[in-house]
C-alpha positions in Angstrom: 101.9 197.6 42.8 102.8 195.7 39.3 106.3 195.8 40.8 105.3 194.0 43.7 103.1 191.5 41.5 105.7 190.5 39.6 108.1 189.9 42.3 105.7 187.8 44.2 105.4 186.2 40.6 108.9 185.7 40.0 109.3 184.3 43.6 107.0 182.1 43.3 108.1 180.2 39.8 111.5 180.6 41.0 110.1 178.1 44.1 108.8 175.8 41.3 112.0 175.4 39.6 113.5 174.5 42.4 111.2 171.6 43.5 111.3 170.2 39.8 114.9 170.7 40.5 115.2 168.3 43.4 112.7 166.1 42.2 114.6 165.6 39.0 117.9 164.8 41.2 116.3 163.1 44.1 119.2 163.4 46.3 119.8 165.3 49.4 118.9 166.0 52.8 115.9 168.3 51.3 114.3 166.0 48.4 113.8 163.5 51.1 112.1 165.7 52.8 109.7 167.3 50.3 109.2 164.0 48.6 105.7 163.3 50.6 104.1 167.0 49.6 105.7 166.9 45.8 103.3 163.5 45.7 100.1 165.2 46.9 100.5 167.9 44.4 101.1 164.9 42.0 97.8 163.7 42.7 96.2 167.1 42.5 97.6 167.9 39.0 96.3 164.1 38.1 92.8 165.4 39.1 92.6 168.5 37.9 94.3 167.3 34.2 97.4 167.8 32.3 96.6 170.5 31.2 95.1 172.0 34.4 91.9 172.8 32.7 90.1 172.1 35.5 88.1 169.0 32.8 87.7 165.8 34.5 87.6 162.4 32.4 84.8 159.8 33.1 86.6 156.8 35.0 86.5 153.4 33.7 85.1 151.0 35.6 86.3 147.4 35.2 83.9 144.7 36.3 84.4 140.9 36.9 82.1 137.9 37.0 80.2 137.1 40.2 82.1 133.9 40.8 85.7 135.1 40.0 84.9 138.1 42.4 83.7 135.9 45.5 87.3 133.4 44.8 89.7 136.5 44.7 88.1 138.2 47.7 88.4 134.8 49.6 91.9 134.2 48.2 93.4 137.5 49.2 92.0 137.1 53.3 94.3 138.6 55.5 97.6 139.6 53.3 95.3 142.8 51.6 97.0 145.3 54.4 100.4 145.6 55.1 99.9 147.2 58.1 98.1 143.9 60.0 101.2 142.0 62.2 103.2 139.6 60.6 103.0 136.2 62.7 106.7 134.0 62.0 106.4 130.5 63.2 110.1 129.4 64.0 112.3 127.8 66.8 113.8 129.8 69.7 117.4 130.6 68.9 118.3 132.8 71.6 118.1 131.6 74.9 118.6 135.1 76.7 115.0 134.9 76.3 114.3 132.0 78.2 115.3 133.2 81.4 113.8 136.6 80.7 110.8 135.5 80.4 111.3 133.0 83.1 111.5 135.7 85.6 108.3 136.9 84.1 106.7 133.5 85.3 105.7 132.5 81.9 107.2 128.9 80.5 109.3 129.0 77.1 109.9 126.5 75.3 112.7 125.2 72.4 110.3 123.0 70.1 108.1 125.8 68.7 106.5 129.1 69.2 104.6 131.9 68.5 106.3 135.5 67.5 104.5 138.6 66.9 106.1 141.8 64.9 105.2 145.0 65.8 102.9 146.9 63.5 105.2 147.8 60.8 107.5 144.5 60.3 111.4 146.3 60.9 113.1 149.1 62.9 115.7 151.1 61.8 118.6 150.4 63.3 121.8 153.4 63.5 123.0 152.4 60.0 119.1 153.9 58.7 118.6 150.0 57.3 115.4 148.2 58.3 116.6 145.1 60.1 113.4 142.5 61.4 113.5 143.0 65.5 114.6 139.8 67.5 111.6 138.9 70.2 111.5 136.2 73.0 109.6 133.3 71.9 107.2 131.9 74.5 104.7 128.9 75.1 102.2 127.8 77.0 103.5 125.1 79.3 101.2 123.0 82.1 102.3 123.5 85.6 103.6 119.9 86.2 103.3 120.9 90.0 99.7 121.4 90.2 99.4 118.3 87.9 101.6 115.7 90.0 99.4 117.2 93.3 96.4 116.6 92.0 97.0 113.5 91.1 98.4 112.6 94.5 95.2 114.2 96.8 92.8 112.0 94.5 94.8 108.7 95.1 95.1 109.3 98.8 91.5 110.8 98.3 90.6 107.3 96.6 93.0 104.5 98.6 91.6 103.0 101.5 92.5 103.7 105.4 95.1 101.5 106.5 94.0 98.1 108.3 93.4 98.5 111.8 95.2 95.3 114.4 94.4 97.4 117.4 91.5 99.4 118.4 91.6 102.8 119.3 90.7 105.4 122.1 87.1 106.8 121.5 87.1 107.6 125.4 89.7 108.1 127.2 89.5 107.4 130.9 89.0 111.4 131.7 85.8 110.7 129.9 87.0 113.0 127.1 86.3 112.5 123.4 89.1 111.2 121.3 89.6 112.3 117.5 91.8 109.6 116.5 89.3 107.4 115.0 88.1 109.2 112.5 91.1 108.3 110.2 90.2 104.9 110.0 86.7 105.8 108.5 85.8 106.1 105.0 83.0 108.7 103.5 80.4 106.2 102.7 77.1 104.9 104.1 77.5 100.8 104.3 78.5 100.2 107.5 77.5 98.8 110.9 78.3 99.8 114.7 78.0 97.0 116.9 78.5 98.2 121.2 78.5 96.0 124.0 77.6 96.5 127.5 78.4 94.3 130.6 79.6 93.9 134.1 82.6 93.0 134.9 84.2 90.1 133.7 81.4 88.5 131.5 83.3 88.7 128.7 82.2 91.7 126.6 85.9 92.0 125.1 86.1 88.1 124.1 82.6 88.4 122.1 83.4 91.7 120.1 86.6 89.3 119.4 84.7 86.9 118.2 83.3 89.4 115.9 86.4 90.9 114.7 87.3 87.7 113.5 89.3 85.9 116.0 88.4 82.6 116.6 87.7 80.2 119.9 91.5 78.1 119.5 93.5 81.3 119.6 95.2 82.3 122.3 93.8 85.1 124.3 97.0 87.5 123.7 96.1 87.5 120.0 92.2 88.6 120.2 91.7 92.2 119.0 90.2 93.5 122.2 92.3 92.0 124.7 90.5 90.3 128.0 91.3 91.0 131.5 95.2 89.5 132.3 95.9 87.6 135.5 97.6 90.6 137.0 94.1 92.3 136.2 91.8 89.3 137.9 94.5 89.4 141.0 93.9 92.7 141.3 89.3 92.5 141.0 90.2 95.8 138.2 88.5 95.8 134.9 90.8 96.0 131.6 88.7 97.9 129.4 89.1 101.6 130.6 86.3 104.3 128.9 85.6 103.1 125.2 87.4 101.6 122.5 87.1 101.2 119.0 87.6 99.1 115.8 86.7 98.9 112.6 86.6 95.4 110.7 87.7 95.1 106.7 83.9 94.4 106.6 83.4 98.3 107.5 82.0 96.9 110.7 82.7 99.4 113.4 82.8 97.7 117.3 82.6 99.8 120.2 83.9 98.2 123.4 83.2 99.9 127.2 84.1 99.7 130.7 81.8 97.5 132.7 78.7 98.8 133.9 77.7 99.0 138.0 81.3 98.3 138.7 82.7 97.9 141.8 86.7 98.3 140.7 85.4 101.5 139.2 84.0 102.9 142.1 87.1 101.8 143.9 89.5 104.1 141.3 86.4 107.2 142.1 87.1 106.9 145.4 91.1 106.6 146.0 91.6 108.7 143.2 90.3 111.4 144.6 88.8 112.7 141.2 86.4 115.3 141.4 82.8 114.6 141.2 80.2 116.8 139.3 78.2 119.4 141.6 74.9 117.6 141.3 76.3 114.2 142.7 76.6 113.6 146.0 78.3 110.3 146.1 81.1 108.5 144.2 78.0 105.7 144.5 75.4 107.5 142.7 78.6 108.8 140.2 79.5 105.9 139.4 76.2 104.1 138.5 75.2 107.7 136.7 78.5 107.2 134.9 77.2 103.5 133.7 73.9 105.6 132.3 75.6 107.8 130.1 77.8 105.1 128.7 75.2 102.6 128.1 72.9 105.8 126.9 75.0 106.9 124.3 75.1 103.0 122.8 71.8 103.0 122.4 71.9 106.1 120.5 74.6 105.7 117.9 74.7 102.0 117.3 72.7 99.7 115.3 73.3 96.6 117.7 73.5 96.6 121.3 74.8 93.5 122.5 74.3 93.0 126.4 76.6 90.0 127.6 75.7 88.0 131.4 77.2 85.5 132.6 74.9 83.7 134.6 70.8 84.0 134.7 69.6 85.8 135.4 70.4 89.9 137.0 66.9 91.8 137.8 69.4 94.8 138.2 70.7 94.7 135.1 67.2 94.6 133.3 65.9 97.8 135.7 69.2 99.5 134.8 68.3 98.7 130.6 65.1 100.1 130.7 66.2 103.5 132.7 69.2 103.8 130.1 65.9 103.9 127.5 64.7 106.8 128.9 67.8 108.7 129.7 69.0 108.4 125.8 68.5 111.3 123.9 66.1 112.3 121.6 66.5 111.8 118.2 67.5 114.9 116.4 64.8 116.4 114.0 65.3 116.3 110.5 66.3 119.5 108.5 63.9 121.2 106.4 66.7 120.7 104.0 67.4 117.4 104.0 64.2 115.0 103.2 63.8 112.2 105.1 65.8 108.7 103.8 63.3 106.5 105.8 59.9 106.8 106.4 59.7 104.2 108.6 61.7 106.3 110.5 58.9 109.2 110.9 56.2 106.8 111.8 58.2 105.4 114.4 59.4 109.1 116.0 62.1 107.8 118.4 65.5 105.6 116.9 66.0 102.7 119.0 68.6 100.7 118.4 68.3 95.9 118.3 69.6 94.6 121.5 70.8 91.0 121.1 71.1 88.9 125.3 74.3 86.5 124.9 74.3 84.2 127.6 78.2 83.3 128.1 79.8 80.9 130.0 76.3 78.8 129.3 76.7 75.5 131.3 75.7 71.9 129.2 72.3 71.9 130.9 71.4 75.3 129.3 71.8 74.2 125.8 68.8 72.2 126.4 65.6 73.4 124.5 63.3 73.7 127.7 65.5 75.9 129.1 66.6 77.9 126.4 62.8 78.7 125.8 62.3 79.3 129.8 64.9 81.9 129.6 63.5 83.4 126.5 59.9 83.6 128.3 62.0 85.3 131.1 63.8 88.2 128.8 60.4 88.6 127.2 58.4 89.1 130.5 60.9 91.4 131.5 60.9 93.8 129.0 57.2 93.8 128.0 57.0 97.6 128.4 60.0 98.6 126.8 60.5 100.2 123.2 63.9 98.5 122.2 64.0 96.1 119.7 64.8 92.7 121.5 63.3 90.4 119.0 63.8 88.7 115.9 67.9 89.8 115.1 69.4 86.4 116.1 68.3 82.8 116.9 69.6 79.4 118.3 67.6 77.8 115.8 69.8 79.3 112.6 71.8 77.0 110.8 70.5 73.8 112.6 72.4 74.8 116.3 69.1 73.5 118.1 66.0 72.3 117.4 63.4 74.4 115.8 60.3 75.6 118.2 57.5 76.9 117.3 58.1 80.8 117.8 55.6 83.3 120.2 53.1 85.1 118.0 54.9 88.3 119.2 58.6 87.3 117.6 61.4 85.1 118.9 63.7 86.9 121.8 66.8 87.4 120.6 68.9 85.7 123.0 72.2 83.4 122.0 74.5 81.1 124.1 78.2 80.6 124.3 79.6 78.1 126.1 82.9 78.5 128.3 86.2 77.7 126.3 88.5 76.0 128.6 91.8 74.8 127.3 91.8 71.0 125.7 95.0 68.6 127.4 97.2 68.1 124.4 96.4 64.6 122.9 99.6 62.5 122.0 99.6 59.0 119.8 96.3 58.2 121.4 97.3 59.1 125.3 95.5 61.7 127.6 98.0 62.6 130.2 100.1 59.6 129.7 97.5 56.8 129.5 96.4 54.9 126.6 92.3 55.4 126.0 90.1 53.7 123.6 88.0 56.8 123.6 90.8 58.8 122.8 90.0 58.7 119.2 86.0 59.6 119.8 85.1 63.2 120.0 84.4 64.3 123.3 80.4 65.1 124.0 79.9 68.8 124.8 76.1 68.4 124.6 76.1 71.3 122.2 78.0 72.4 118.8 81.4 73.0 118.9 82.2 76.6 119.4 83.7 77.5 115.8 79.8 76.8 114.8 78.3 79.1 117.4 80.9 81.7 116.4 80.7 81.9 112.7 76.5 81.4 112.9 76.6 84.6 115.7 78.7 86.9 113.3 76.8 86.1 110.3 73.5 86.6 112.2 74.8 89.9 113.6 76.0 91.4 110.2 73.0 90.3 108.6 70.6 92.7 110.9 68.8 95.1 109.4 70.5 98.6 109.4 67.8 101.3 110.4 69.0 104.8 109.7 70.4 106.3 113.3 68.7 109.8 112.1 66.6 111.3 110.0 68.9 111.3 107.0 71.5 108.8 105.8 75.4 109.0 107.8 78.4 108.5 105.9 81.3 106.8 108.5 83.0 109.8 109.1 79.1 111.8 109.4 78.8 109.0 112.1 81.9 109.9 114.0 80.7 113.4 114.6 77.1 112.5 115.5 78.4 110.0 118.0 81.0 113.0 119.3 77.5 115.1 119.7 75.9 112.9 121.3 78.7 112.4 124.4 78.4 115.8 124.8 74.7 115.7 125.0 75.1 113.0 127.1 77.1 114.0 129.5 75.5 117.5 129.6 71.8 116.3 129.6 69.4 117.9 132.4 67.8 114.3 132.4 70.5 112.9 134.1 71.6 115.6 136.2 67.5 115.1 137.4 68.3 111.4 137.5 71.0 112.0 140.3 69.8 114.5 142.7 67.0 111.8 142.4 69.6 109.2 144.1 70.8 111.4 146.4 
């Protein structure tokens, strides 16, 4: 037993001289290796004493001012561990890295950039000598794509619709709604729609013309809505075929149509063999329920409705108004969502739209204030019992045109004259077709004003109408387009006019 004491003994302070052996030389393979656990026994010799007594000292605790604490704990921040990750702020240098990360999809950059170190600063390289690691710089870099799109939707978001010299199909003649207007229409509320409605050859193009801005001298080629050609009038065909449209700088939208009670349109029903809806009979009763819809769906989605004649006056063609009145469709009811913009609008239920009478092709005799006033008793008689607004939206007696009367106590009928415009001889060094005139240098008498003045008073009268909301809520232009392409399909689908012709038949 003391035998196998004192070999265990001898064993194990042989193992002691050996470790203070290699810590003493420090070289080798082996004092590498035991260098961590010779340090923690270092520290446990520390604590127990030199002399391993097992006694342990009283530690001295050094303590500094309040102030001089809070400076060095705010001076020494972030560098107190040297295990926290070393941030280097330098340029790129290798440019391996820019395609790298390139494929990555993130944007490097040359000027300056961000590098991170792993956790402990180096890696050891082969050699077993720290060297700092080389990694890709990268920077965040706006996508100059996205930026130069943007930019281009909110300037062709922001630039106006190109200027129309030509109007456009709204309805072609297969009675089918056309989509090209709405890219000449603009998503805001100040604008006007002005329709006309007319028989044949009154002149409905000529006036909307007028209020596109042409004027009376030009020659009829260059008017916007171009009147019926001699090949046309040879012919007894209309020019205007289904419904047109135009919109004026002014944001004034004009909507022209084919005539109404036709005759050359019944003509194209009936040798153009087209097929007529179940419920109608006749091309007859098509064609005048065809005139219906048409002059229906003005009344519906226009603010004015300018009815053109050429010579007074056509009991028909105040009958065929007032059943147009109560063909149109309803008004559509306002959203619980959307409040009302009008309340005017509520108390009057039903949206009906100002109808203005121009007179065209007036004669000199009708320019006289007796019969201007007979012929405004006349409209006024007629229409007693209907609800569209024919009073009060233009006037003879603007801008000193006539005489002032003393209006009905019920409103003024709005009714306006246009005289015809025939072509003026050319006047040459004071000779009408080749013979000297004293008169020649007198104005001629017309026995009313000269038709510049009757054009520019009619378009400022018209523009200056008062716009009453077509719904419940306020329309934008391009809001206006689809409610007007509702509305033809209503229209044309209503049970009201399908009634209205078996009712012909």
């Amino acid at each position: 037993m003391s035998e196998h004491t004192g070999s265990q003994s001898s064993s194990h302070g042989g193992d002691r001289g050996r470790r203070r052996s290699r810590r003493r030389g420090g070289g080798g393979r082996e004092g590498r290796e035991t260098r961590p656990r010779s340090r923690e026994k270092d520290k446990d010799n520390s604590a127990s004493g030199p002399s391993g007594s097992g006694t342990i000292k009283a530690p001295i605790i050094l303590a500094k001012p309040h102030t001089e604490k809070n400076r060095d704990s705010s001076t020494s921040g972030s560098g107190s561990s040297d295990s926290k990750p070393i941030v280097l702020i330098k340029p790129r240098e290798d440019t391996s890295s820019a395609s790298s990360s390139q494929s990555t999809g993130i944007a490097t950059s040359g000027t300056a950039a961000a590098q991170v170190a792993p956790s402990d600063g180096f890696h050891g390289d082969q050699s077993g000598r720290g060297q700092p690691t080389q990694q890709p710089t990268y920077q965040i870099q706006r996508n100059v794509s996205s930026v130069a799109a943007f930019n281009e939707s909110s300037q062709t978001r922001l630039a106006p619709p190109p200027e129309m010299t030509q109007p456009v199909k709204l309805v072609d003649d297969s009675l089918n709604w056309c989509d090209s207007g709405i890219d000449m229409l603009l998503d805001q509320t100040d604008f006007l729609v002005v329709g006309v409605v007319g028989m044949e050859g009154v002149g409905k193009s000529t006036i909307l013309s007028l209020l596109a801005g042409n004027h009376p001298e030009q020659s009829n080629r260059s008017f916007v809505f171009k009147p019926q050609s001699e090949e046309t009038l040879e012919t007894a065909g209309h020019q205007t075929v289904g419904v047109d449209l135009f919109v004026t700088p002014e944001r004034i939208i004009l909507i022209d149509t084919q005539p109404i009670l036709s005759a050359s349109v019944l003509d194209q029903l009936i040798h153009h063999d087209r097929k007529l809806p179940p419920e109608v009979g006749l091309a007859e009763n098509w064609a005048e329920v065809l005139s219906l819809q048409l002059t229906a769906f003005l009344m519906t989605v226009c603010h004015v409705v300018v009815v053109v004649q050429d010579w007074f006056t056509d009991l028909n063609l105040y009958r065929f108004l007032q059943t147009a009145e109560m063909l149109k469709p309803p008004t559509p009811a306002p959203s619980h969502d959307t409040p009302s913009s009008s309340g005017s609008l509520d108390e009057q239920g039903d949206y009906f739209p100002a109808v203005v009478f121009v007179q065209n092709r007036a004669t000199r005799e009708d320019f006289q204030p007796s019969r201007v006033q007979a012929m405004k008793t006349t409209v006024d008689r007629l229409l007693q019992h209907a609800s569209m607004r024919y009073k009060n939206a233009v006037s003879m007696s603007v801008n000193g045109l006539m005489p002032a009367r003393q209006k009905s106590p019920s409103g003024d009928v709005s009714l306006f004259l246009f005289p015809d415009f025939p072509h003026k001889p050319a006047k040459q060094n004071g000779k009408v077709n080749g013979m000297t005139s004293v008169l020649s240098l007198v104005p001629d008498y017309q026995g009313h004003p000269s038709p510049q003045a009757l054009t520019d008073s009619f378009r400022n009268q018209i523009f200056s109408v008062p716009r009453t909301p077509l719904t419940h809520h306020s329309l934008t232009e391009k809001n206006w387009f689809h409610y007007a392409a509702r509305t033809w399909e209503g229209v044309r689908k209503s049970n009201l006019m399908a009634e209205y012709s078996r009712l012909l038949t």
